[in-house]
NUTIRO-86906 format. One record per residue (C-alpha): x negated, y negated, z negated; residue in three letters. Coordinates in steps of 0.1 Angstrom, whole numbers. Each point is the difference from the previous one (the first is absolute). Example, Ala and Ser with C-alpha at 12.3 -4.5 7.8 and 13.67 -1.06 7.14 Angstrom:
REM residues 2
> px, py, pz, r
> -123, 45, -78, ALA
> -14, -34, 7, SER
REM end
This chain:
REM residues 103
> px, py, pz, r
> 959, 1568, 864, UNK
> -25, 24, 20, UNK
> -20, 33, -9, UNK
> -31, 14, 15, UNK
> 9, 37, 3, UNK
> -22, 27, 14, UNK
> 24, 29, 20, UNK
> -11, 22, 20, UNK
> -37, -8, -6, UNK
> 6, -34, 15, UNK
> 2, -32, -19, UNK
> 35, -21, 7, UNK
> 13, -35, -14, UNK
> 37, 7, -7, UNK
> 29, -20, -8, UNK
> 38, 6, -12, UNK
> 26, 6, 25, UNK
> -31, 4, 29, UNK
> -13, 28, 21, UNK
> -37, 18, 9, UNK
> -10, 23, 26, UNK
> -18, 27, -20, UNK
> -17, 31, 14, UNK
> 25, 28, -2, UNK
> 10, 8, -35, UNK
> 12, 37, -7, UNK
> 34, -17, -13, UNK
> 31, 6, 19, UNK
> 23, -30, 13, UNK
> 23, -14, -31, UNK
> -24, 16, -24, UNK
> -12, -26, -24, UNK
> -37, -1, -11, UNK
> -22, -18, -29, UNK
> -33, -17, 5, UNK
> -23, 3, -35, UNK
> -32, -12, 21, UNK
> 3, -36, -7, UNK
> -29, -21, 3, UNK
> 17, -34, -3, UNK
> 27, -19, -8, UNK
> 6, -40, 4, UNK
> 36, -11, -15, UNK
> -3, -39, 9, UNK
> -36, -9, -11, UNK
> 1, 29, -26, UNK
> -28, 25, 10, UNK
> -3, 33, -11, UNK
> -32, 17, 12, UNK
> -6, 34, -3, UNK
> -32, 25, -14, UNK
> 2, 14, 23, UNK
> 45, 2, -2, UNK
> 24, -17, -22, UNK
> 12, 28, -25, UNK
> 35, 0, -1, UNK
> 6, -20, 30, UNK
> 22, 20, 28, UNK
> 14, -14, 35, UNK
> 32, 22, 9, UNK
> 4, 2, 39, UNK
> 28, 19, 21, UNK
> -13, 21, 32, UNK
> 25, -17, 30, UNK
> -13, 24, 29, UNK
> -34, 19, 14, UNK
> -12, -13, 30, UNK
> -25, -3, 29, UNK
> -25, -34, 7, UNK
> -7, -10, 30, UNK
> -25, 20, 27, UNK
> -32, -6, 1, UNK
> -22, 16, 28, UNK
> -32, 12, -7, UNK
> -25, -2, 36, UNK
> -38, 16, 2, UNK
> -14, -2, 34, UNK
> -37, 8, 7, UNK
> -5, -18, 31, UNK
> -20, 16, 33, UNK
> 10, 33, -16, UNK
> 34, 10, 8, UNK
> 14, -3, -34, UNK
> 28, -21, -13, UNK
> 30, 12, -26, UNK
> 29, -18, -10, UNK
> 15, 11, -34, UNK
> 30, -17, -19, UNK
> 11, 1, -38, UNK
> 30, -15, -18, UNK
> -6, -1, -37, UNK
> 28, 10, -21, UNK
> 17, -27, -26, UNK
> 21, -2, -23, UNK
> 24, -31, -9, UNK
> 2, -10, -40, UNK
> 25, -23, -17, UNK
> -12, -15, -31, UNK
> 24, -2, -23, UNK
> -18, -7, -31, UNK
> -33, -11, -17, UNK
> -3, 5, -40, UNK
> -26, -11, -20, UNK
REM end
């Protein structure tokens, strides 16, 4: 069984007892959340497709911990001018458990 759940403003395929790297949630770690935003839900062959959301479907998810993705560097250079900058960024995650999806 899997749900298509939009979080964050990002669409995610979840499953029981799995994780997902979403962008940081204002939740604090242990805090336990619920997903109303569900698009669609497939429980062996069984289809359920949203209007745009199920009503009365919710995923129930536990925040594990916030976090920080990898670095990514960010280079301009404008050559025969002198110019070059080097800028990094690490984009902040957090880590969900899903721990239930109900239809």
């Amino acid at each position: 069984m899997y749900a298509i759940v939009e979080v964050a403003g990002q669409q995610f395929k979840v499953e029981q007892d799995k994780f997902i790297y979403a962008h940081r949630l204002q939740a604090n770690e242990g805090d336990s959340l619920t997903f109303d935003k569900v698009l669609l839900i497939d429980n062996d062959g069984n289809v359920q497709v949203g209007a745009p959301t199920i009503a009365g479907a919710t995923v129930k998810a536990k925040v594990l911990k916030h976090l920080q993705g990898d670095t990514v560097l960010v280079f301009k250079k404008k050559r025969r001018k002198s110019y070059q900058k080097l800028n990094g960024h690490r984009q902040k995650f957090t880590k969900v458990l899903i721990e239930s999806i109900t239809a």
